[in-house]
C-alpha positions in Angstrom: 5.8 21.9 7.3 8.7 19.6 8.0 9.5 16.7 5.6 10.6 13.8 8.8 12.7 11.7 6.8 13.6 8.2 9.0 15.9 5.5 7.8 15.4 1.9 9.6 18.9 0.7 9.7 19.5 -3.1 8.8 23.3 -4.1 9.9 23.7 -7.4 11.0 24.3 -5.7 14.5 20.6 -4.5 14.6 19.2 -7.6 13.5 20.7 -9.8 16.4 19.2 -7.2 18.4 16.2 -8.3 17.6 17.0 -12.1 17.9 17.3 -12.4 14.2 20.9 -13.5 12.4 21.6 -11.6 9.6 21.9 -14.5 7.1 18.1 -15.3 8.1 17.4 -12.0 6.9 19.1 -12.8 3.4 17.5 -15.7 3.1 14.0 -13.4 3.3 14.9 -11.3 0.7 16.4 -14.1 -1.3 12.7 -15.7 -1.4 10.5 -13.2 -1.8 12.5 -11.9 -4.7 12.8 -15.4 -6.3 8.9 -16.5 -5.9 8.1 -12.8 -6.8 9.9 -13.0 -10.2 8.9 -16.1 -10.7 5.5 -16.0 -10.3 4.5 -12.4 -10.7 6.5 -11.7 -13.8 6.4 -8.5 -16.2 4.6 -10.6 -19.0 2.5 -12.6 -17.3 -1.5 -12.9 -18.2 -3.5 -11.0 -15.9 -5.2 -14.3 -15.3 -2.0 -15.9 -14.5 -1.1 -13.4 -12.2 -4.7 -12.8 -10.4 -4.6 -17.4 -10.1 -1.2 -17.0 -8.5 -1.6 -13.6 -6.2 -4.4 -15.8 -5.0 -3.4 -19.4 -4.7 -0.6 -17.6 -2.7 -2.1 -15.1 -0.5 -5.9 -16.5 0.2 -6.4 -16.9 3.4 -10.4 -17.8 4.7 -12.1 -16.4 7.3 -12.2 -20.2 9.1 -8.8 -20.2 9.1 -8.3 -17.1 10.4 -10.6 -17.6 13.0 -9.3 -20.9 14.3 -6.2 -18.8 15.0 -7.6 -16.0 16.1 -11.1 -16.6 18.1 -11.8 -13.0 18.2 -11.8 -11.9 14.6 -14.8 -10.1 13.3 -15.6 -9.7 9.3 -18.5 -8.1 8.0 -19.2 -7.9 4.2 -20.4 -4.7 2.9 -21.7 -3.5 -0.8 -22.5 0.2 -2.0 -23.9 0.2 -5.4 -21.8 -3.1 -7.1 -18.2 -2.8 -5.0 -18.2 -5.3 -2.5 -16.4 -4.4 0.5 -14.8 -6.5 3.9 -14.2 -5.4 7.0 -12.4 -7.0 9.6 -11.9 -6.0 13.5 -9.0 -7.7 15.3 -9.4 -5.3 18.8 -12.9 -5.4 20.7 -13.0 -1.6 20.5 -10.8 -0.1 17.9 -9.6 3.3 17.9 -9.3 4.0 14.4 -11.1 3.1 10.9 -8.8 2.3 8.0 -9.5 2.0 4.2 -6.7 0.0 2.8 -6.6 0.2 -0.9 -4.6 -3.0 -1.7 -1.7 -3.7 -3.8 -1.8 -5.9 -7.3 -0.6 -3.4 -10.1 -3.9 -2.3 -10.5 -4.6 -5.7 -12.4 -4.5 -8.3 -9.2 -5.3 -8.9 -5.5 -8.9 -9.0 -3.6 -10.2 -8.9 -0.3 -9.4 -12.8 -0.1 -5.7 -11.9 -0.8 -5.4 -9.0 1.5 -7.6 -10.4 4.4 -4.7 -11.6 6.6 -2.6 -8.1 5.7 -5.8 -6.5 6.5 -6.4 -8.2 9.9 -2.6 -7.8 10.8 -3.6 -3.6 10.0 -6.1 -4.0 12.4 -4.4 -5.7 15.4 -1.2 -3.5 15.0 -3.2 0.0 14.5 -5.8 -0.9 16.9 -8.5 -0.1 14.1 -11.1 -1.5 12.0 -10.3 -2.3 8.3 -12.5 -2.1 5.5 -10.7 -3.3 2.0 -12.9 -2.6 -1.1 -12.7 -5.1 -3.9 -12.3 -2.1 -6.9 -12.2 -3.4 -10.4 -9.1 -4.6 -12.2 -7.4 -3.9 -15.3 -7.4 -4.2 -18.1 -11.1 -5.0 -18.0 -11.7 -1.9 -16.3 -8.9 0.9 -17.1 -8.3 4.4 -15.3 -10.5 5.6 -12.9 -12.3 2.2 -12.6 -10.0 1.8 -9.2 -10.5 5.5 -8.5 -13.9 5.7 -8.8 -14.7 2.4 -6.7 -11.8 3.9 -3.7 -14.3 7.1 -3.7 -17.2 4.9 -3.3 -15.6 3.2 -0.6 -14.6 6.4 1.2 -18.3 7.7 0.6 -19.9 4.4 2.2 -17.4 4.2 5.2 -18.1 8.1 6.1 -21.7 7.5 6.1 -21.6 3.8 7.9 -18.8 5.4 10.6 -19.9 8.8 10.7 -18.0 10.0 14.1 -15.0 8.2 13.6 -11.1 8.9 12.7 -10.9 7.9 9.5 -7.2 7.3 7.6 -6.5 6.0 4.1 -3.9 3.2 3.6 -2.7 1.6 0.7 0.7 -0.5 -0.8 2.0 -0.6 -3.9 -0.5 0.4 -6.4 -2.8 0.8 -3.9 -0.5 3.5 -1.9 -0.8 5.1 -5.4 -4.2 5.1 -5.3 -4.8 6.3 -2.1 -2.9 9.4 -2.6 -5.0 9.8 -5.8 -7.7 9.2 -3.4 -6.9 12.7 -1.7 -6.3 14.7 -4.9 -10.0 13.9 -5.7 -11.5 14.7 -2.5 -9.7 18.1 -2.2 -11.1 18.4 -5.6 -14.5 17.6 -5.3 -14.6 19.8 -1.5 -15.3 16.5 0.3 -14.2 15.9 3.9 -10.7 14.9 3.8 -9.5 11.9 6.3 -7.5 12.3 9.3 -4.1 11.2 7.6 -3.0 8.4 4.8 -0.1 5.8 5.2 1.4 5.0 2.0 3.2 1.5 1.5 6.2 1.6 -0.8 3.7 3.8 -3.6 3.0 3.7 -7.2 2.6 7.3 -7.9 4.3 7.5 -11.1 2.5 5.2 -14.4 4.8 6.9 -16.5 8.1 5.4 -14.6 10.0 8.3 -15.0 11.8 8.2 -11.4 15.8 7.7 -11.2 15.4 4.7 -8.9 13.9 2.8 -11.9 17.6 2.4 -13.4 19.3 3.4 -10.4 17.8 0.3 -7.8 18.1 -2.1 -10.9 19.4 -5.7 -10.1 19.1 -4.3 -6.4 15.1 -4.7 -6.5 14.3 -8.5 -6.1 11.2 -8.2 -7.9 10.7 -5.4 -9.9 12.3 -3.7 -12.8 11.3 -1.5 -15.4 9.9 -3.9 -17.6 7.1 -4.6 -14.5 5.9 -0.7 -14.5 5.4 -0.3 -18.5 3.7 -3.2 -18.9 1.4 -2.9 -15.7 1.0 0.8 -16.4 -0.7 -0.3 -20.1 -3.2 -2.3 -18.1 -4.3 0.2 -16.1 -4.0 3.3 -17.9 -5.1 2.3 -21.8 -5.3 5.4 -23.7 -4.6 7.9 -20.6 -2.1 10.3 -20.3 0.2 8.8 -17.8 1.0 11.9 -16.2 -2.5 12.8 -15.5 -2.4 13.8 -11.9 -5.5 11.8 -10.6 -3.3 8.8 -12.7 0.2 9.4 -11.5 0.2 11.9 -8.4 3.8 11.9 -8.1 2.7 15.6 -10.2 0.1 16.7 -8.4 -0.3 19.4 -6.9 -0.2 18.2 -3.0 -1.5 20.9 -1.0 -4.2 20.9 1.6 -3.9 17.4 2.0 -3.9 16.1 5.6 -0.7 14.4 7.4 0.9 11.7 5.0 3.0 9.1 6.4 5.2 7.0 3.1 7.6 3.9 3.4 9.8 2.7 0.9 12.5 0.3 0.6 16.5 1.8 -0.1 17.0 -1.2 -2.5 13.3 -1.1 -4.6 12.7 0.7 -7.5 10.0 2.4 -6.4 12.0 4.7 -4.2 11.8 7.8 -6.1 8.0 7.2 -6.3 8.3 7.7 -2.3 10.8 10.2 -2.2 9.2 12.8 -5.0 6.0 12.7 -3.0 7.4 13.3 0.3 9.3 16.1 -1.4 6.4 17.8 -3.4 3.8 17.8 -0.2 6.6 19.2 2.1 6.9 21.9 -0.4 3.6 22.7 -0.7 2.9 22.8 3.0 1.9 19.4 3.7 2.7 17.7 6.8 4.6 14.5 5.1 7.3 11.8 7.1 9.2 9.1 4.9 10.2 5.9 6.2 12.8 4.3 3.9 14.2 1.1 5.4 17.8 0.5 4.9 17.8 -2.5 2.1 14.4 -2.7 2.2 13.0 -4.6 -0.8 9.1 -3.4 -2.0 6.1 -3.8 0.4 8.5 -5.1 3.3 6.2 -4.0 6.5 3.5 -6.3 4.8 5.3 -9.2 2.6 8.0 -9.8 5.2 6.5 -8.8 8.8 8.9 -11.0 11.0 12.2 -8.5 10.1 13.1 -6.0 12.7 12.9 -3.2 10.0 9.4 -4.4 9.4 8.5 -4.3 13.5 10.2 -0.5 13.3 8.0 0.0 10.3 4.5 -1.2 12.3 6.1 0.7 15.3 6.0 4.0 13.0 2.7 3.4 11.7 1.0 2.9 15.2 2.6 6.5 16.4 1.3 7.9 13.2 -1.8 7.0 13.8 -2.2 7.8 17.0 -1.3 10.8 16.8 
């Protein structure tokens, strides 16, 4: 199949195209990389960075709804993982399963739900975000394990609809190592995945690590070996249901990945793009042109972020 590969471009031309001056854009990147590493640093507790992620990105249902009249959330449990959907359109197209971001050791539905209901306006579906255990309490495949319950549960709660798995950051990770399983196991296989700036690799072994250094606001190298202890304990971190970067990727369905140029997680991106198209997986990679980490959801406002969205709603559409 053919390997797409798109790059958003970001010259100050482009971005007062889009009403935007290009020093505004700086300043973006300038604070989300400062309250990133200074908040969400590589040797920070888990507690400390689960109270921060939150007291940051909580957002309440009332809240939302004052904004947005039209909101629906529903809770949802199978077995003990708590699950939240939320519907932004009156009749969405599409269901997603957004595995959310956190280094495997932070983020909830709370911290997610306005990410989650901006999924659901701009890709027209319904979004259900499961709550999977954390590490280090619960190491590799607590999250796995919890994403296939999910998966299970929304197939048999939405059993004629499209289906596609999402995820960012670790969660992208996870999503992909959502597929690997479900090929494995001879399970239905969703209608495609979308993979926000990926974790694939817990054993950090991808050029961008060193190469994207200084450039990455946020992360370094010092981020992924610590985080990757949490998650994977004893593990062998090139397991490929732990890092899926080495999997082998065929027989998935159609996989659409984003990554920013300047993050370190690039090659994470790039090697999976690479690996499905050679094993005859339909894959497209978004990589927007000094791009820091997560940028479609932590900085939605930046034209590279609307041509990100714009992507993702073709994707799944078609």
């Amino acid at each position: 199949m053919t390997n797409w590969t798109t790059t958003i471009p970001g010259s100050p031309g482009d971005a007062r195209s889009y009403g935007i001056s290009a020093w505004k854009r700086g300043l973006s990147v300038a604070l989300y990389g400062l309250l990133a590493r200074t908040f969400l640093g590589p040797h920070t507790t888990p507690t400390a960075l689960r109270s921060r992620f939150e007291r940051f990105g909580r957002s309440s249902r009332a809240s939302l709804r004052r904004r947005y009249p039209s909101l629906v959330f529903e809770d949802h449990v199978t077995g003990s993982l708590a699950l939240e959907s939320v519907r932004a359109p009156a009749a969405p197209k599409t269901v997603l399963i957004h595995l959310h971001g956190g280094a495997f050791v932070f983020g909830s539905t709370a911290s997610y739900r306005n990410r989650a209901m901006r999924l659901s306006y701009r890709l027209q579906a319904e979004v259900f975000v499961p709550d999977y255990r954390l590490a280090p309490e619960h190491p590799f495949p607590a999250a796995l394990d919890d994403a296939l319950a999910a998966y299970r549960y929304v197939r048999a709660l939405r059993p004629d609809a499209r289906i596609l798995i999402t995820g960012d950051s670790a969660g992208g990770g996870l999503a992909l190592s959502l597929l690997v399983l479900l090929r494995r196991l001879a399970e239905p296989l969703p209608a495609g995945a979308i993979l926000l700036s990926p974790w694939t690799d817990l054993s950090v072994s991808g050029a961008s690590v060193a190469a994207n250094h200084g450039k990455d606001r946020w992360l370094a190298r010092a981020h992924l070996v610590q985080w990757s202890r949490y998650y994977a304990g004893d593990a062998d971190r090139s397991l490929p249901l732990l890092s899926p970067v080495f999997a082998e990727l065929a027989g998935l369905p159609p996989l659409l990945v984003l990554a920013g140029e300047d993050e370190v997680l690039l090659d994470d991106a790039t090697r999976v793009v690479a690996a499905a198209t050679r094993a005859g997986t339909h894959a497209e990679l978004l990589i927007g042109k000094s791009m820091q980490h997560d940028w479609p959801l932590t900085m939605p406002w930046l034209p590279e972020s609307r041509e990100a969205w714009a992507k993702m709603r073709r994707f799944v559409d078609r």
